[in-house]
C-alpha positions as CSV (number, residue, x, y, z in Angstrom):
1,X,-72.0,129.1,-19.7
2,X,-75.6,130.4,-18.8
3,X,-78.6,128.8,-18.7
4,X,-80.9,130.7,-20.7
5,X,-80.2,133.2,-23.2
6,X,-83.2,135.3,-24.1
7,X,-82.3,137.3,-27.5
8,X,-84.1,140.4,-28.5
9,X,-83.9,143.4,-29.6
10,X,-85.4,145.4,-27.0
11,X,-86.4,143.7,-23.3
12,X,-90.4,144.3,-22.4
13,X,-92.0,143.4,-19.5
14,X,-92.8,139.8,-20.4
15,X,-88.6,139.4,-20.9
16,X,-88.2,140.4,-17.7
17,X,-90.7,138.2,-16.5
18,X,-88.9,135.3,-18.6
19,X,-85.8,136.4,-17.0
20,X,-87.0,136.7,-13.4
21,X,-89.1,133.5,-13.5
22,X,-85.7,131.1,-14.8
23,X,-83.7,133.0,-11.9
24,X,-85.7,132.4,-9.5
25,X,-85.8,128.5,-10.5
26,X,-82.1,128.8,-9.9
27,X,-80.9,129.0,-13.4
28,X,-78.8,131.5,-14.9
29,X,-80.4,133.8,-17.3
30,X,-79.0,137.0,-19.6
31,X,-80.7,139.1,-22.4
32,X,-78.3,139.3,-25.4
33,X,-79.1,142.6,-27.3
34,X,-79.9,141.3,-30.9
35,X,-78.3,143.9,-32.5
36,X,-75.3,143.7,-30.8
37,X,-74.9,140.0,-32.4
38,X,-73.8,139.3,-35.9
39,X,-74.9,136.5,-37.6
40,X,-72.0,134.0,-38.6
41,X,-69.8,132.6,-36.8
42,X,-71.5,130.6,-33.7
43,X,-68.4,132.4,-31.6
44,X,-70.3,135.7,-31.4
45,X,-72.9,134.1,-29.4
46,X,-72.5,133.7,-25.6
47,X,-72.9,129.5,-25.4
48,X,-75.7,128.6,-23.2
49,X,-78.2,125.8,-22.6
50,X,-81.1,127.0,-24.2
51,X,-82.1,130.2,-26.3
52,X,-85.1,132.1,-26.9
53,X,-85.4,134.3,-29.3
54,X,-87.9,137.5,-28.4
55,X,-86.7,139.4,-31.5
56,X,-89.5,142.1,-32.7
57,X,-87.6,142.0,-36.3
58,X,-88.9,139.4,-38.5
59,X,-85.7,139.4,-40.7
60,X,-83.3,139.2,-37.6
61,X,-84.8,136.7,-35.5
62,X,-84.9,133.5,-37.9
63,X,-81.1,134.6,-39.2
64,X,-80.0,134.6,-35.4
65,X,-81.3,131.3,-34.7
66,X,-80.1,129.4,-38.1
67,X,-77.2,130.9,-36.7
68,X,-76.8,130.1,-33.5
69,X,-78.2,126.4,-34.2
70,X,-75.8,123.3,-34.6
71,X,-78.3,122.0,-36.6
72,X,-81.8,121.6,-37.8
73,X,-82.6,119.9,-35.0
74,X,-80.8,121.3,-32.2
75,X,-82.9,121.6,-28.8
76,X,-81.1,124.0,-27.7
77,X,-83.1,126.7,-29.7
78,X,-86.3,126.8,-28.1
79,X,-88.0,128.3,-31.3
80,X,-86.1,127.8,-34.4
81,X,-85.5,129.9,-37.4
82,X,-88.4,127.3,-39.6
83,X,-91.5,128.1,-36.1
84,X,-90.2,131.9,-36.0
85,X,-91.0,131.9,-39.9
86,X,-94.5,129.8,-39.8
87,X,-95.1,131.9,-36.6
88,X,-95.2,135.3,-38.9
89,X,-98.6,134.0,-40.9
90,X,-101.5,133.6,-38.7
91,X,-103.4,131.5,-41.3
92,X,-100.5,129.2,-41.9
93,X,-99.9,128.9,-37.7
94,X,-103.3,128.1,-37.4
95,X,-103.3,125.6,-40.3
96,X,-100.2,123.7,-38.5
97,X,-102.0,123.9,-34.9
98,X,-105.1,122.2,-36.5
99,X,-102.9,119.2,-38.3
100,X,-101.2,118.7,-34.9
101,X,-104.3,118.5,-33.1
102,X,-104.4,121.1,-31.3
103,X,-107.3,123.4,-30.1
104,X,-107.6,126.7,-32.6
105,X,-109.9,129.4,-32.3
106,X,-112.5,130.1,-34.6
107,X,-111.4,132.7,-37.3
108,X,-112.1,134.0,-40.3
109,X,-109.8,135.4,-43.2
110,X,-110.8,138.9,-44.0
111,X,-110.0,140.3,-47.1
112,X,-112.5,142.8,-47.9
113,X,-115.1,144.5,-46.7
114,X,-117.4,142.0,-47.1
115,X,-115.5,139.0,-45.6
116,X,-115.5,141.4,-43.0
117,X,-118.9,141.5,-42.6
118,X,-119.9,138.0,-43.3
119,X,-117.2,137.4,-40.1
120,X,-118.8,139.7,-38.0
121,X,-122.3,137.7,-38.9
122,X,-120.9,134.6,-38.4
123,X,-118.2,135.2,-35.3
124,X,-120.1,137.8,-33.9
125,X,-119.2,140.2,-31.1
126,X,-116.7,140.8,-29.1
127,X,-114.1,139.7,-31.8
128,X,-110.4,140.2,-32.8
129,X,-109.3,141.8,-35.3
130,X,-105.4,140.7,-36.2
131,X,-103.5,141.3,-39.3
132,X,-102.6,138.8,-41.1
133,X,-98.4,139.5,-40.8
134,X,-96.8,140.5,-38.0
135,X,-97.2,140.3,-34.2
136,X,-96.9,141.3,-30.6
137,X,-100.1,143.0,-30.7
138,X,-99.1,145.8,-33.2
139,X,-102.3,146.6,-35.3
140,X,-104.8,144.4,-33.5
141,X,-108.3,145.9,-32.6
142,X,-111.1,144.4,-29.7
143,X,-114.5,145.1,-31.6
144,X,-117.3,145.4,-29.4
145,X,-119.9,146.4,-31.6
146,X,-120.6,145.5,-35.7
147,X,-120.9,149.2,-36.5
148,X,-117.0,149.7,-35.1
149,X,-116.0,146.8,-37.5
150,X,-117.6,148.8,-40.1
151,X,-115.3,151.5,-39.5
152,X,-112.1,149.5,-39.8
């Protein structure tokens, strides 16, 4: 059995950082190729103490760890199928981080382009700009200046 078994469907640099960082604790740790895994029987997946899922596919990722899980509960899966899901809307992430307590960033839902403009008078620059959907930085733009935001 291994330690830790980060699943994705491609490794990036912060894997390999993952990776390095639990082996150099001691702890065994493998990247399982996500595509290489079907989901159903728990069999197809190595067994191992703990598993991240890094998945870029927001279709693959929850249906890996609902299948890998013995349960709803099971710490074993350091994010489950239900946080990968709330994780792919901003707003609703945000919204859970703010009923837990937890320090948020000020943001603004943009939906036009003049919620785009009120944010821009009310956030002020430098600010984010994030899609909604979606993640590991695909689509999000630093604005330094309002006239760039105009552009968007």
């Amino acid at each position: 059995m291994i330690d830790l078994a980060l699943i994705a469907d491609r490794i990036g640099w912060e894997d390999k950082a993952i990776l390095a960082a639990a082996r150099a604790r001691g702890a065994s740790a493998e990247w399982l190729d996500d595509g290489a895994l079907c989901c159903g029987e728990r069999a197809d997946v190595p067994e191992a103490g703990a598993y991240l899922l890094r998945s870029r596919s927001f279709v693959r990722a929850p249906l890996i760890a609902a299948t890998i899980a013995t349960g709803p509960d099971d710490p074993s899966v350091i994010n489950p199928a239900a946080t990968i899901d709330l994780c792919s809307s901003k707003v609703a992430a945000l919204a859970r981080m703010r009923q837990a307590g937890l320090a948020t960033v000020p943001y603004r839902l943009v939906l036009t382009r003049r919620d785009l403009a009120r944010a821009v008078e009310l956030l002020g620059c430098p600010l984010v700009l994030k899609p909604v959907n979606g993640g590991l930085g695909r689509r999000v733009l630093l604005v330094h200046e309002p006239a760039v935001a105009d552009s968007v």
